[in-house]
FIRO-253695 format. One record per residue (C-alpha): residue in one letter; x, y, z. Coordinates in steps of 0.5 Angstrom, whole numbers, plus 500, padded with zeros to 3 digits. Example, Ala and Ser with C-alpha at 12.3 -4.5 7.8 and 13.67 -1.06 7.14 Angstrom:
BEGIN
a525491516 s527498514 
//
This chain:
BEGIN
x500500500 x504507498 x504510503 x499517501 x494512503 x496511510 x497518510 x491521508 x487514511 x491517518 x490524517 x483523516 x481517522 x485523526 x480528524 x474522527 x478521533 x478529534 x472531532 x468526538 x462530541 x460529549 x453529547 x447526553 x446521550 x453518549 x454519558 x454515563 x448515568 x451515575 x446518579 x440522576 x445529578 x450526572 x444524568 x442532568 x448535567 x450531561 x443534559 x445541560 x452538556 x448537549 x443543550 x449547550 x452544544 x445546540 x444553543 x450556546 x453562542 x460564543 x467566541 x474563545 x480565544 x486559547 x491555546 x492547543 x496542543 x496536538 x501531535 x503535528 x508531523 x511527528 x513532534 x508536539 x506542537 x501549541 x497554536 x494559538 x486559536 x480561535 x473559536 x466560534 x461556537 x454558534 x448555535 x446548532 x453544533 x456549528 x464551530 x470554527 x477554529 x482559525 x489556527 x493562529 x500561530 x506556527 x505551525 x498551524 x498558521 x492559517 x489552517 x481553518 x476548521 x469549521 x464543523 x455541524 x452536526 x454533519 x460535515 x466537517 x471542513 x479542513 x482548509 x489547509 x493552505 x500549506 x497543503 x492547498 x485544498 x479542502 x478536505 x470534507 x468529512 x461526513 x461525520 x454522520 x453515524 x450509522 x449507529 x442510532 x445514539 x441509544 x446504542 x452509542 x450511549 x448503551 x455502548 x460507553 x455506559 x458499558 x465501556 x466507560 x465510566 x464518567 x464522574 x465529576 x472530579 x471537581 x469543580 x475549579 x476555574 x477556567 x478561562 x476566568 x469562569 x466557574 x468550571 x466542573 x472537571 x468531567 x472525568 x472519563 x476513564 x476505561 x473499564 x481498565 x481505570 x485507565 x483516564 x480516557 x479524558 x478530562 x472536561 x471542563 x465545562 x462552564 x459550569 x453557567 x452555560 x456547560 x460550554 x467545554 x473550556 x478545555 x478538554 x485534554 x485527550 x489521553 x492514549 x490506550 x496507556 x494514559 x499518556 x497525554 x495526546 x492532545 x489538549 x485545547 x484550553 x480556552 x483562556 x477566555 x470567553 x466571551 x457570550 x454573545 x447573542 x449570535 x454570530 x454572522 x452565518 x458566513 x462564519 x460557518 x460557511 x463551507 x470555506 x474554499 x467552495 x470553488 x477551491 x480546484 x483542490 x477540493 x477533497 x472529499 x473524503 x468520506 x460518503 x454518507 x453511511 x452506507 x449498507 x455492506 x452490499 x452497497 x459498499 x462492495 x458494489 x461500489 x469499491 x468492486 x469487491 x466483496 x468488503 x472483508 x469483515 x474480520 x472474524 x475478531 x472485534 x474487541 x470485546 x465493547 x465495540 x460494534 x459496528 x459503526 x457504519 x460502512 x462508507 x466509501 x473513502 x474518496 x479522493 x478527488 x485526486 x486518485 x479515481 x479510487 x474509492 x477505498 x471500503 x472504510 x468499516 x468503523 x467500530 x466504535 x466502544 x461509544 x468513545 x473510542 x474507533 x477503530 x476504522 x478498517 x480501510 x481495504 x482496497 x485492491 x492491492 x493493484 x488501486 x494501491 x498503485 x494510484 x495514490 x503513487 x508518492 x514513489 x514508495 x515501493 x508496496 x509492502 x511485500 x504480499 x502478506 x506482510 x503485516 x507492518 x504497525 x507503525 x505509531 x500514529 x500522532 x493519534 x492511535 x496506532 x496502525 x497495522 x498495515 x498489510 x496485504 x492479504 x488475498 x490481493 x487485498 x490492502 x488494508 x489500513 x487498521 x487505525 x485505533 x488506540 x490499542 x497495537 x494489540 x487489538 x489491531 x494485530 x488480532 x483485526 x488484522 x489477523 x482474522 x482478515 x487473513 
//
């Protein structure tokens, strides 16, 4: 598989995993306080209105980078974050309940991200409530407001994720994302916040419309057989899924650039993913950088800025295996052999 495909295919799981909401209905009900605060968390995500400026922190070609932001948080899930210092400088991200827009400049295009469910989100809720447990840890100030930490961690105990929410309007003032061993992935935190009546429409604008370099990403969620019609193949469906995750949905990856559609399968445990990416080996060839294919049956795991991939080809086939756990995606990818 040349490696443009398990770039793009990482970028965009990376967007997937940095774009999980914490709406109500994915939360654990400890007691009937938790359950109402989580409420409150969702009814914010649709109505609050707002403008914050802070400070992120994610992985960034291999190394930790911070960038000053901005966001813009308007009513109905709608959100925009300019990225405002180096390295990140320029690169605009605004999102709703459906899409996702990624402008690039240094990269010179558009990437579009249907970040719809197949899944209804009853089973999602049931699916962390199984999986995960959500506490209030304590209660402290950010961005100069009164805030509750919201905790998530694993069946393990191991920490998932941390929250704080205004504890007025429940708006998220900082969130900080944690890997399969606990250590430190990403974080955002605003440094301040300022509520306002309703912001101008055109910041929520698909940005770059007309942009020649205009990427679409992922289909709408699709059934399996309309999927193997699609991509030409009959879609692999591993024999092994860890314990907690079901499926997600099927789409068609796309790229605008490469005439290949790729089968994309996503499971999920109601907060993390696993996404199974398959192609012919053959299409392989066409997402051409100048990088040789991996040998046939060959398996090959790499560490991602978010998560882990395995790599391999198998019955004329290659695959991309992205999640949070090395091990389960070893076990994936040999029950698709």
């Amino acid at each position: 598989m040349k490696r443009y495909i398990i770039t793009t295919l990482a970028i965009f799981a990376a967007c997937i995993l940095l774009g999980v909401s914490f709406p109500a209905q994915s939360a654990q009900t400890d007691n009937r306080d938790l359950d109402a605060l989580l409420t409150h968390v969702q009814d914010a995500a649709a109505n609050v209105v707002c403008v914050a400026e802070g400070t992120t922190t994610l992985h960034h070609h291999g190394k930790l980078v911070t960038s000053a932001i901005k966001v813009y948080h308007g009513t109905q899930h709608r959100r925009r974050i300019e990225y405002l210092t180096p390295p990140l400088k320029g690169l605009i991200v605004i999102s709703d309940e459906k899409h996702t827009w990624r402008y690039d400049p240094k990269e010179d295009r558009v990437v579009v991200t249907d970040h719809s469910h197949s899944s209804n989100p009853e089973d999602r809720r049931k699916s962390l409530v199984s999986n995960h447990r959500v506490r209030i840890a304590c209660t402290g100030k950010k961005a100069g407001r009164d805030a509750i930490l919201l905790k998530m961690t694993s069946a393990t105990g191991s920490i998932k994720k941390e929250i704080w929410l205004d504890a007025s309007t429940y708006e998220k003032l900082a969130n900080t994302d944690y890997n399969d061993k606990g250590e430190f992935e990403a974080s955002t935190e605003f440094t301040s916040i300022k509520y306002v009546n309703s912001l101008p429409d055109r910041l929520f604008k698909d940005p770059k419309r007309d942009h020649p370099f205009r990427e679409l990403s992922l289909s709408k969620p699709i059934s399996l057989e309309e999927l193997s019609k699609q991509v030409g193949f009959k879609v692999s469906i591993p024999t092994f899924v860890p314990a907690g995750y079901k499926l997600d949905g099927y789409w068609v990856y796309k790229s605008r650039r490469h005439p290949v559609n790729v089968a994309y399968t996503r499971y999920t445990d109601g907060l993390d993913t696993i996404s199974i990416f398959e192609m012919r080996r053959d299409d392989a060839c066409k997402f051409h950088v100048g990088h040789g294919e991996y040998p046939a049956d060959s398996y090959i795991a790499k560490d991602l800025a978010r998560g882990h991939i395995g790599m391999m080809t198998a019955h004329g086939r290659s695959f991309a295996i992205i999640g949070d756990d090395p091990r389960k995606i070893k076990k994936i990818a040999d029950s698709l052999k």
